[in-house]
C-alpha positions as CSV (number, residue, x, y, z in Angstrom):
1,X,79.2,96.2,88.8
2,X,80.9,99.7,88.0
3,X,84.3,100.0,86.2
4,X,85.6,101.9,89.4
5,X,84.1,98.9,92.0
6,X,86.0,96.4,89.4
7,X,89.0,98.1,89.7
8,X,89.1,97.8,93.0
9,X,88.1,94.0,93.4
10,X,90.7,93.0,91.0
11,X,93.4,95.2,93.1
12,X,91.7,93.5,96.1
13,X,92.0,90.2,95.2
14,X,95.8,90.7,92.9
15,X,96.9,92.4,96.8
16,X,95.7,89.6,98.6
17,X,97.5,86.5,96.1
18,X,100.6,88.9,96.2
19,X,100.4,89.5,100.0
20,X,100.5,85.5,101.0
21,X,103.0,84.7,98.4
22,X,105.1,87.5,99.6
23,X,104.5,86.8,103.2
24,X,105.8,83.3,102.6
25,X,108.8,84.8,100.8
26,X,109.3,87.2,103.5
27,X,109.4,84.4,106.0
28,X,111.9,82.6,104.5
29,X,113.9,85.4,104.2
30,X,113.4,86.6,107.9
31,X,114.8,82.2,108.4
32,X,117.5,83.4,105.8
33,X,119.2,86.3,107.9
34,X,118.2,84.2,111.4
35,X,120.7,81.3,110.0
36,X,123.0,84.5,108.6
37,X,123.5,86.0,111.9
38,X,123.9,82.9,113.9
39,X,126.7,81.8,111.8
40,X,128.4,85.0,110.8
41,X,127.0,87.3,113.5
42,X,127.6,90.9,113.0
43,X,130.9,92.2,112.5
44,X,133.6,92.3,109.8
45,X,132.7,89.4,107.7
46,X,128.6,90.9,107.8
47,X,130.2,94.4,107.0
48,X,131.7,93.3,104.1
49,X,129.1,90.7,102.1
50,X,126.5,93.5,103.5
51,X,128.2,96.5,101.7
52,X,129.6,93.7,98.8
53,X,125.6,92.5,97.9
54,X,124.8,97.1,97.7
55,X,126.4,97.0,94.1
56,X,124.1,94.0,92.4
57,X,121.2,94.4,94.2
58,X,121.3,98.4,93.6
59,X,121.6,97.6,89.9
60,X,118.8,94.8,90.5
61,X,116.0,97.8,91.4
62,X,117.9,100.2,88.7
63,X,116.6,97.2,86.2
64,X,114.2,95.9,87.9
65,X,111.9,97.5,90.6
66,X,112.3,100.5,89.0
67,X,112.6,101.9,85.8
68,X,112.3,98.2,83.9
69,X,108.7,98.1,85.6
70,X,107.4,101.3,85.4
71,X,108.6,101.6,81.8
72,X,106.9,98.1,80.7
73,X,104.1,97.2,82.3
74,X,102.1,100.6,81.0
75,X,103.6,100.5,77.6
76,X,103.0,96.5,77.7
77,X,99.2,97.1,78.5
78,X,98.5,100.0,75.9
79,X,100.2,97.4,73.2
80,X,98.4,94.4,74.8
81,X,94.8,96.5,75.0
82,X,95.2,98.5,71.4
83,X,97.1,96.1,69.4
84,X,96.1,92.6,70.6
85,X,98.2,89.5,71.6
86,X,99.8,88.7,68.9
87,X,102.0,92.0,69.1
88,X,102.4,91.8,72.4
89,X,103.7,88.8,72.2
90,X,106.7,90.2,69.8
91,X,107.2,93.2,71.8
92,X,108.2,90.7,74.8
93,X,110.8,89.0,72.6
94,X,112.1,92.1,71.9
95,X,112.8,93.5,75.3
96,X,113.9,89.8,76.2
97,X,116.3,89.9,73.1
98,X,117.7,93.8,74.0
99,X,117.8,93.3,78.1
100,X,119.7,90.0,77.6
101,X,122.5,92.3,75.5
102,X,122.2,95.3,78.1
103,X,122.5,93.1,81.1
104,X,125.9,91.0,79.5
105,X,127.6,94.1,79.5
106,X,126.3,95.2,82.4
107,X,127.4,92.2,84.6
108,X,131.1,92.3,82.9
109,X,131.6,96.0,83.4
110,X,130.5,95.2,87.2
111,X,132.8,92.7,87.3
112,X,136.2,94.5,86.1
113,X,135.6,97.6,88.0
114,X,134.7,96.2,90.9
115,X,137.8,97.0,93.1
116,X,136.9,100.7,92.6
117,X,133.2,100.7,93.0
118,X,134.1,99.0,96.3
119,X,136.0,101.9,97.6
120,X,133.9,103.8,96.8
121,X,130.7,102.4,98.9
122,X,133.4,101.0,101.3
123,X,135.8,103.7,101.3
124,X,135.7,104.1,105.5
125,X,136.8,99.6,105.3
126,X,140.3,101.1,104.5
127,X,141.4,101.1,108.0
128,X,140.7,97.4,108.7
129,X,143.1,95.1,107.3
130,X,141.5,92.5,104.4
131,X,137.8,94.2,105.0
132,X,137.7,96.2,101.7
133,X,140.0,93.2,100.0
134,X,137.3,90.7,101.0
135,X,133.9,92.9,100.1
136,X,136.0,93.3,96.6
137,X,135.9,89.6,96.1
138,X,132.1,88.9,97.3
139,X,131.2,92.1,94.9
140,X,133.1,89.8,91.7
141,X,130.9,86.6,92.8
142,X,127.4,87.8,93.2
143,X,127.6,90.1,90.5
144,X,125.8,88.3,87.9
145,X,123.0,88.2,90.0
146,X,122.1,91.4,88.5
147,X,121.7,89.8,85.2
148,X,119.4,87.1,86.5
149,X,116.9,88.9,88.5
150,X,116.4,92.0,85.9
151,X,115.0,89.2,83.7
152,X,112.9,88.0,86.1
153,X,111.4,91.3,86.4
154,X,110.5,91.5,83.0
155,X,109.3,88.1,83.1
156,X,107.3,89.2,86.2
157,X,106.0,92.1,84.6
158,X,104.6,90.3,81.3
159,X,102.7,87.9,84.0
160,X,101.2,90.3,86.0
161,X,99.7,92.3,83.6
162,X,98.4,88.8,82.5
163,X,96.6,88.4,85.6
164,X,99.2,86.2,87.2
165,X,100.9,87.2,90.2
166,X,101.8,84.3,92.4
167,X,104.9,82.7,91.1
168,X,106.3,86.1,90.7
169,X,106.0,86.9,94.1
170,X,107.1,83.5,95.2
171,X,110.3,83.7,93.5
172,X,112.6,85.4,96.5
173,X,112.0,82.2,98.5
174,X,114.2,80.5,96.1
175,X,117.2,82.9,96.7
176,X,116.5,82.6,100.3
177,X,116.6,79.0,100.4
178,X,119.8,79.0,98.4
179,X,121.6,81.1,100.6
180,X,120.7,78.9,103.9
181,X,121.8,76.3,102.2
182,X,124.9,77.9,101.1
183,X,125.6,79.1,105.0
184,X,124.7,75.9,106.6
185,X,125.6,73.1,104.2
186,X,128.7,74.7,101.9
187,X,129.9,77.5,104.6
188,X,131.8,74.8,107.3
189,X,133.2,73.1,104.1
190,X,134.8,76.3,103.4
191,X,138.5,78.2,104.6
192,X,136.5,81.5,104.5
193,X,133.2,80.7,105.0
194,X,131.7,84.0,103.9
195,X,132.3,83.1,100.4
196,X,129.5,80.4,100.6
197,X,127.0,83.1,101.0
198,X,128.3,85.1,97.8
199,X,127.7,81.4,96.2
200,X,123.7,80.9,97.6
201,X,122.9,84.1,96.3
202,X,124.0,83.7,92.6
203,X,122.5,80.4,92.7
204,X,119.2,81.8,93.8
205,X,119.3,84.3,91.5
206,X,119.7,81.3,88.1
207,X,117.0,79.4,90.4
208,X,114.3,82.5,90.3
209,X,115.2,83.1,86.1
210,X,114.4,79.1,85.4
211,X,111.3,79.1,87.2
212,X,109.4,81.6,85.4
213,X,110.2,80.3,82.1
214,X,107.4,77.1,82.2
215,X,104.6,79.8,83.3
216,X,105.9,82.1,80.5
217,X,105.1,79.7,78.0
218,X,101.9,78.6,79.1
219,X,100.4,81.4,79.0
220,X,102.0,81.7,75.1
221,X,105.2,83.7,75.2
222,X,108.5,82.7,73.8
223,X,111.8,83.5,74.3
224,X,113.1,83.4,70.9
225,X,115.6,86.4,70.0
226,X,114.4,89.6,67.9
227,X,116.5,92.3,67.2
228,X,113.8,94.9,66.2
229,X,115.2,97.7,68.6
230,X,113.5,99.9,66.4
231,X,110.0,99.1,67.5
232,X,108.3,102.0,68.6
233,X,106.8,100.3,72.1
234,X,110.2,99.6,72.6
235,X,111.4,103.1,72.3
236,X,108.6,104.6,73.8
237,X,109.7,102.4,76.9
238,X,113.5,103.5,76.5
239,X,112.8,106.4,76.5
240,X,110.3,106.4,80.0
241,X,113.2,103.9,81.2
242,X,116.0,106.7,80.8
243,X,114.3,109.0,83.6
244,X,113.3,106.3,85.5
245,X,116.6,104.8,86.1
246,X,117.8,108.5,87.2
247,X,115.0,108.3,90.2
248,X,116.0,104.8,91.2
249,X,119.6,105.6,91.2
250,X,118.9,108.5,93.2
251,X,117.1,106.5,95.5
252,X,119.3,103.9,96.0
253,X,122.3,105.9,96.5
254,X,120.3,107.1,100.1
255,X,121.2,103.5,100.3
256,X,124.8,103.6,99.7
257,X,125.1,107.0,101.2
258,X,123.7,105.8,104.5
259,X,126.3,102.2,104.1
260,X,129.2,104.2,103.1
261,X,128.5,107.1,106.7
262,X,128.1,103.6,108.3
263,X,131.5,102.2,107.3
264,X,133.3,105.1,109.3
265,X,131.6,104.1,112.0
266,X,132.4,101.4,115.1
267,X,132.3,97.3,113.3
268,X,129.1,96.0,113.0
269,X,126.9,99.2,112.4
270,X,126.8,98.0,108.7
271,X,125.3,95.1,109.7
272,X,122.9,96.2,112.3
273,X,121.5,98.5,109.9
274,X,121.3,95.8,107.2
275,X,119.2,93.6,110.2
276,X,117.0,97.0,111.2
277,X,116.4,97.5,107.5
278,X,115.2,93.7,106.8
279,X,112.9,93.7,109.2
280,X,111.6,97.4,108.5
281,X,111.1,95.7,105.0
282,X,109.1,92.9,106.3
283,X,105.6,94.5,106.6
284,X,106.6,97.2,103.4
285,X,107.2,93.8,101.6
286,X,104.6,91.7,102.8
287,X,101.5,94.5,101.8
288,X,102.7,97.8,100.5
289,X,104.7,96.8,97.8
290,X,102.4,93.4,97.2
291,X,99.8,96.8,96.9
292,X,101.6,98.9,94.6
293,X,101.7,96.1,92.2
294,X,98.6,95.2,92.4
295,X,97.4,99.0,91.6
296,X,100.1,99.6,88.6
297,X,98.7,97.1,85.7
298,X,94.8,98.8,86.7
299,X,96.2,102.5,87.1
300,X,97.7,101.8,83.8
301,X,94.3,100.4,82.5
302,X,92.9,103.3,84.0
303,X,94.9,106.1,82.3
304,X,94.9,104.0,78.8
305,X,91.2,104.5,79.0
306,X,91.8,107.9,80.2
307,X,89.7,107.3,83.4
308,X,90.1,110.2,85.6
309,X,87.6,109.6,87.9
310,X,88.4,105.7,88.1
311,X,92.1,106.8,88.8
312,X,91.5,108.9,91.7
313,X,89.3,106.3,93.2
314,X,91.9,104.0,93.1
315,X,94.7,105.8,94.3
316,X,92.6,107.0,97.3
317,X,91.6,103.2,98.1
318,X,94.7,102.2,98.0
319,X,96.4,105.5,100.1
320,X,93.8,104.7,102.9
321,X,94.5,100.8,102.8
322,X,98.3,102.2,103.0
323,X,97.4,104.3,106.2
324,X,94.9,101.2,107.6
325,X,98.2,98.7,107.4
326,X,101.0,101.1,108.0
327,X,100.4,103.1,111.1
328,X,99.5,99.6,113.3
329,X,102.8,97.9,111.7
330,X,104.4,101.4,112.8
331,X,103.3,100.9,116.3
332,X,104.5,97.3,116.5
333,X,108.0,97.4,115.2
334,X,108.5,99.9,117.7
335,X,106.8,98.2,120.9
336,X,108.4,94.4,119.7
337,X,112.1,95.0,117.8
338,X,113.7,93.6,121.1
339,X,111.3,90.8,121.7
340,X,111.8,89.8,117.7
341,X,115.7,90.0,117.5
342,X,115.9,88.3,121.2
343,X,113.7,85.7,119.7
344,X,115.1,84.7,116.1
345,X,118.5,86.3,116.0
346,X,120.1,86.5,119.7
347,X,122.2,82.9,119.4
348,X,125.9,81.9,118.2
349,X,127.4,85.1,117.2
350,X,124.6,87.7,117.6
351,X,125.2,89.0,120.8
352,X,122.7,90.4,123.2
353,X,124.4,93.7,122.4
354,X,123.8,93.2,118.5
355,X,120.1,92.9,119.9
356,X,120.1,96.1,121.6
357,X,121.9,98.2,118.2
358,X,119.6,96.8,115.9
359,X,116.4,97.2,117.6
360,X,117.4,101.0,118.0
361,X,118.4,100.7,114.5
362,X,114.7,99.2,113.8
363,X,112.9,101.8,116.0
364,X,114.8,104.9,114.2
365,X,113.8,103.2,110.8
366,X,109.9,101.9,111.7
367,X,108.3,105.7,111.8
368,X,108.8,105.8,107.9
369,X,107.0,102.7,107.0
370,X,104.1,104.8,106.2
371,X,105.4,107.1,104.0
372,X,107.5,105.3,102.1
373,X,103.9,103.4,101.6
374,X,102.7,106.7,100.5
375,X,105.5,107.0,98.0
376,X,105.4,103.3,96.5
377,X,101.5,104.1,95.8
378,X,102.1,107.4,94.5
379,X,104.6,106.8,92.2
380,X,103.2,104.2,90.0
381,X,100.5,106.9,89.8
382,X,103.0,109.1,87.7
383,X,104.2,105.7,86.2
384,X,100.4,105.1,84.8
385,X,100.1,108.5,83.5
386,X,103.5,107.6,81.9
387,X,105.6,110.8,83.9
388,X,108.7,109.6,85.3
389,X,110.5,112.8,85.6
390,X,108.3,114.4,88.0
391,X,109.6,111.1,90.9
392,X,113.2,111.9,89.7
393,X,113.1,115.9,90.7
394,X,111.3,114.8,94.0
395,X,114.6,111.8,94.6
396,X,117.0,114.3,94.0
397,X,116.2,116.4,96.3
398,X,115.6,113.5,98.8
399,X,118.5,112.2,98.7
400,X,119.7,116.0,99.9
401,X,117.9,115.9,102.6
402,X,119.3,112.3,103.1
403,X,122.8,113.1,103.2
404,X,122.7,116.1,105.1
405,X,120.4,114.9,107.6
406,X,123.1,111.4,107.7
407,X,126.0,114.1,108.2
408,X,124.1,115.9,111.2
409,X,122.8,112.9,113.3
410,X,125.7,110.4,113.4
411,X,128.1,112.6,115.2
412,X,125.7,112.1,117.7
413,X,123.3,109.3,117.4
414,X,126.0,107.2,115.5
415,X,124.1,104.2,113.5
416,X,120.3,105.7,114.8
417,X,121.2,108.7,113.3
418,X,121.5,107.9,110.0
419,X,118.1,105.3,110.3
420,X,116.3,108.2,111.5
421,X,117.9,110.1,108.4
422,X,116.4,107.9,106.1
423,X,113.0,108.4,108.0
424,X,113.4,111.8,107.7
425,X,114.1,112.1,104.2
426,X,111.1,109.7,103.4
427,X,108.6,111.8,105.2
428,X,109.8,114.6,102.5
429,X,110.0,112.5,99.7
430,X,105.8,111.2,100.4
431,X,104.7,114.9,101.6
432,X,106.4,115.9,98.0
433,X,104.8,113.5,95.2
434,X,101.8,113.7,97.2
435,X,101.7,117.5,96.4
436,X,102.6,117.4,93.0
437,X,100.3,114.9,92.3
438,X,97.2,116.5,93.8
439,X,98.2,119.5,91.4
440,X,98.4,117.2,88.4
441,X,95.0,115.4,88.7
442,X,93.3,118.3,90.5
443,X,91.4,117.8,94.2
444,X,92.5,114.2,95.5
445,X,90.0,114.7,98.3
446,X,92.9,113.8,100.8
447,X,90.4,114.8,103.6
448,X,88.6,111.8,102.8
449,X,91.5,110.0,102.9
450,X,92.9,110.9,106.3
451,X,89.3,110.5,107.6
452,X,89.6,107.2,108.6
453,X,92.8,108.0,110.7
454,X,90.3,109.6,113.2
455,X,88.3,106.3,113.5
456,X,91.6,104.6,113.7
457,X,92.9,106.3,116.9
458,X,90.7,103.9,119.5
459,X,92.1,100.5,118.0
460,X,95.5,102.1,117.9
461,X,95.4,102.9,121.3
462,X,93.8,99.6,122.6
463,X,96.5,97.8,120.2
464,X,99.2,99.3,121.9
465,X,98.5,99.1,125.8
466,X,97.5,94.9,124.8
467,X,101.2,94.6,123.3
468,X,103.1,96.5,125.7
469,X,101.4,94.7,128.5
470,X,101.8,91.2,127.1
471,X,105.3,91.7,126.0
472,X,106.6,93.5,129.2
473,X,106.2,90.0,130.9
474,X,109.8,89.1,130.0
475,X,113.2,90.4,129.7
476,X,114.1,89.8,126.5
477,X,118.0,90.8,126.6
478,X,118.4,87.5,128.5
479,X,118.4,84.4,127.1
480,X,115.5,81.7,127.8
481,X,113.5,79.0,126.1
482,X,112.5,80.0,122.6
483,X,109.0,78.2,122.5
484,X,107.2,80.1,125.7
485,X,109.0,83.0,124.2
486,X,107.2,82.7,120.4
487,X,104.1,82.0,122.4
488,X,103.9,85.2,124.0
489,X,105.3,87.1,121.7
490,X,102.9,85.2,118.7
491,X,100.0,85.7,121.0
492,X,100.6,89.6,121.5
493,X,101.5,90.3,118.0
494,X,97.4,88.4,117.3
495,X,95.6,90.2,119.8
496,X,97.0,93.4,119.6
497,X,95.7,92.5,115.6
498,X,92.5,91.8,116.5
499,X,91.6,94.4,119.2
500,X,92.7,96.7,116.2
501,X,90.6,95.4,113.6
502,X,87.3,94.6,115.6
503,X,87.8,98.6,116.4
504,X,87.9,99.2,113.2
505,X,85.0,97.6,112.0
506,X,83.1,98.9,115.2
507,X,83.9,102.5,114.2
508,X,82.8,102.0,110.9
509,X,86.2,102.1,108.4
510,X,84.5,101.4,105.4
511,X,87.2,100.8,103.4
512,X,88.3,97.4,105.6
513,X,84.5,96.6,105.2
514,X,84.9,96.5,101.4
515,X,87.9,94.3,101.7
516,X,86.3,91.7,103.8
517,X,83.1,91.5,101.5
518,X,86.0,91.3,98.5
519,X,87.4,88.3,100.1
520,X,84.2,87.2,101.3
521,X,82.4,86.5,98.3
522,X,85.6,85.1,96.5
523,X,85.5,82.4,99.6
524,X,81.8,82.1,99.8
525,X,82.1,83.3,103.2
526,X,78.8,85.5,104.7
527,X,79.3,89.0,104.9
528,X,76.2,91.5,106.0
529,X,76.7,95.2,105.6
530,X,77.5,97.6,108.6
């Protein structure tokens, strides 16, 4: 077998273990804001834990999904590949030891300022009595969630480039189960019950750290302390970490931006863009970011090796997978966003009008599902070749486009408007690294990689007309019996699936072809060529 057809059977199969176990994590989370909404609904409780769980979890992605990730697992694998075990084994103690510091002083700096860091994301909760006074308090209590969850992502990143990606990926469900817990069990216990919520996520967040540790150790790491700042992985990683936490900052504050334009606008658009933006995450979750960790450790292998050939190949793979997974997902967020927040949100204190706001939400958000896939391939792709300035240049001016595009759409299109500013800004943001990338490594060949959107049209359409039919069979802004419901809506959401896929194989996408034989052979399932 060629080094390029291994590549791709290892980011095959690591896609596939990291898609289940984030499917199942995804689940529990779509459970976790089901039993959110029916308790809290959407209003100014929602507004303020919403805009309150911004500051850790924007810190979370500046340690964690970001820079902390595309800093270590490349410079992890050249020291793991060139210098053996033993040493990698030390550099691990050492970015334990130094993120353990970093994140202490992170969490009590969070902590003290937090009544002005709230006014700042908050600043329009001003003119509703307690709202920004209450979001200041829930800030204070799930702060040190950002100091559990960074560690996990280091933790996470030491086991993937080890070949282990499950547990990682399963983690989330344990935050999600905490904060059910929290809202059903501690919430009617409590004189604000909001506060319960602030509780399950910090809990979840010391549940996800203390499971990782037993895998850690069997596969030979330790988490004894070393102070050897000085070594040179670990400033060569501080160094591609400095950068790197620029571009997810500048990322994340589209977040904030688009949360703070929301908080001037009527009660509750906080919070139906927080539901629109969960379940615009769902399918992003559940493949494309399962993908672009899958493709980082073997891009990384790839540029170590200084495999140009083998790079490209896998970057174009995984850009059509992207556009194979994406554009279909696309499609059925649009057609089903009322059917799915009917179905699993519209009960105690989400309203049928909460329905309505966050399905348009949803359907403003759903058109950039494929290029922020584009970007989360991409990227990595400067990651590997160890460039993070070059996704920094292309978030700053992103986020420009974010915040004027925000500014120009919610005097008319209120909450919408600033969703479809987002989509907006990630259709620049993909067309962008793209670009630049195709000028660093010279002729991507993106011809062949928007071939298969040709072949792709028939399914699409077929997809489409089965969905619409089947799901036009009920109204879904009135209430009715949730089992015949899930039926239908379970049943269109399968055969609009598999009218797509049997039209793919029939027009002969090779590249869902290769998957299948993948998967076949690892299950000893029979598989003929087309």
């Amino acid at each position: 077998m060629s080094v390029a057809n291994n590549e791709k059977k290892q980011i095959t199969r690591a896609t596939g273990v990291l898609t289940v176990a984030t499917l199942i994590s995804r689940v529990a989370g779509l459970v976790r804001d089901m039993v959110v909404a029916a308790v809290f609904g959407a209003g100014l409780v929602t507004d303020a834990f919403f805009v309150a769980f911004t500051i850790p979890n924007l810190l979370r992605r500046f340690f964690a999904e970001g820079s902390l990730t595309a800093a270590f697992i490349p410079t992890f694998t050249d020291v793991l590949q060139q210098e053996g075990t033993a040493e990698a084994r030390r550099v691990v103690r050492i970015c334990w030891t130094l993120l353990l510091l970093v994140l202490a002083c992170v969490t009590l700096i969070g902590i003290l300022s937090s009544p002005w860091l709230v006014k700042v994301i908050g600043y329009g909760f001003s003119g509703s009595e307690g709202k920004l006074a209450l979001t200041d308090l829930l800030n204070r209590l799930m702060f040190p969630y950002i100091f559990f969850v960074s560690l996990v992502a280091l933790f996470a990143g030491v086991l993937n480039v080890s070949g282990h990606f499950l547990l990682p990926a399963l983690s989330p469900v344990m935050l999600n189960l905490a904060m059910i817990g929290s809202a059903l069990v501690i919430a009617p216990r409590m004189e604000q019950p909001i506060i319960a919520l602030a509780f399950g996520v910090l809990i979840g967040g010391a549940l996800q750290f203390a499971m990782q540790i037993p895998v850690l150790y069997r596969f030979g790491y330790d988490l004894r302390l070393d102070f050897n700042f000085r070594h040179t992985a670990v400033v060569k990683m501080a160094k591609l970490m400095v950068p790197g936490i620029l571009g997810v900052a500048i990322y994340q504050i589209n977040v904030v931006v688009t949360r703070l334009l929301a908080s001037f606008l009527q009660e509750g658009s906080v919070s139906w863009l927080y539901y629109g933006q969960r379940l615009f995450e769902f399918p992003q979750g559940v493949f494309v970011v399962s993908l672009a960790q899958a493709l980082l450790p073997a891009m990384s292998r790839q540029a170590a090796a200084e495999d140009k050939d083998g790079f490209r190949e896998s970057l174009r793979f995984a850009l059509v997978l992207i556009l194979l997974v994406t554009i279909p997902a696309t499609l059925g967020l649009v057609l089903c966003n009322q059917a799915v927040y009917s179905l699993f949100f519209m009960r105690g204190n989400f309203t049928s009008f909460d329905v309505t706001q966050a399905g348009l939400a949803l359907a403003w958000y759903a058109p950039a599902l494929l290029f922020v896939g584009i970007s989360r391939i991409v990227v990595p792709s400067f990651y590997a070749m160890k460039d993070t300035r070059t996704p920094v240049l292309v978030s700053f001016w992103t986020l420009v486009v974010n915040v004027v595009a925000g500014l120009l759409l919610m005097q008319s299109m209120g909450h919408a408007g600033l969703a479809l500013a987002l989509t907006i800004a990630s259709v620049f943001n993909a067309v962008a690294l793209t670009f630049l990338l195709s000028r660093r490594l010279g002729n991507l060949h993106l011809s062949e990689i928007f071939r298969p959107v040709v072949r792709m049209i028939p399914g699409l359409c077929f997809m489409t007309i089965v969905v619409a039919l089947m799901i036009g069979q009920v109204d879904w802004l009135t209430a009715g019996p949730f089992w015949s419901r899930f039926l239908l809506l379970g049943s269109a959401v399968v055969c609009g699936c598999l009218v797509y896929v049997v039209s793919l194989w029939l027009f002969g996408v090779k590249e869902i072809q290769q998957a299948w034989a993948i998967f076949a052979k690892r299950l000893s399932l029979p598989y003929r060529e087309g």
